[in-house]
N, C-alpha and C positions, 0 to 999 in steps of 0.2 A: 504494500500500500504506500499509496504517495502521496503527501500533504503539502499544498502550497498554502499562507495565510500574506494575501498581497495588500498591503498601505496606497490608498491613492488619493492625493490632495489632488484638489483642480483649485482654478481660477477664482475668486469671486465673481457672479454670473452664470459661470457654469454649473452648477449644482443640477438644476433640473436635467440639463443636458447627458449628464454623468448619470444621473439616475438609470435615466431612459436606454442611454448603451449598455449599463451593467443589468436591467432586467429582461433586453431582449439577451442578452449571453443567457442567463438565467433561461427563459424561455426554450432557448434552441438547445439548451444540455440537458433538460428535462424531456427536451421531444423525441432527441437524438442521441443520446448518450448514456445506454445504457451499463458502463463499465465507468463510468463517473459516482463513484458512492454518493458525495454530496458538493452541492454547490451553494453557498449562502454567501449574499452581500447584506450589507448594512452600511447604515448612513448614523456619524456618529450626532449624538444629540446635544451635545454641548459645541462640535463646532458642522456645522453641516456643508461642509468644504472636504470634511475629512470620509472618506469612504475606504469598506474593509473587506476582502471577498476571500473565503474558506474556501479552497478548492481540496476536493480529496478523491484519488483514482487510484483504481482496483490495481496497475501496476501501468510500466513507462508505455506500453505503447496506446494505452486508454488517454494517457497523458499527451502524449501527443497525435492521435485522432483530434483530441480538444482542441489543443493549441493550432493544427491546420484548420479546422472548420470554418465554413463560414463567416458564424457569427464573430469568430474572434477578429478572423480578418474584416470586417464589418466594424468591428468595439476601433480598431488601430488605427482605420482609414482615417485623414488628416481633418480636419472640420473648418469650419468654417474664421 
């Protein structure tokens, strides 16, 4: 089993934005990912800039099924 636990500040502004990329990730690992034990983001409540995502997979190549898919390359593409 593989545990990633990722930290990710954004912009002030960006918050909604960040939301919205980390729940379609969420989304597309629970449609498609069925060797990904669990996935959870959270948005911290004292600063809401700050965002936290659990990732945990069954072993490496579950891990990177993820990291090629879609939606991740989706979450990276450049914004606006």
């Amino acid at each position: 089993m593989l545990t990633i636990t990722a930290i990710i500040r954004v912009k002030k502004g960006c918050e909604a934005a960040m939301l919205e990329a980390l729940l379609d990730v969420v989304s597309s690992v629970r449609a498609n990912e069925p060797a990904t034990i669990g996935y959870y983001v959270s948005q911290d409540a004292t600063d809401p800039r700050v965002f936290t995502a659990y990732e945990r997979y069954l072993d490496q190549p579950a891990m990177d099924r993820h990291n090629n898919s879609e939606a991740v390359a989706r979450f990276f593409e450049p914004g606006p």
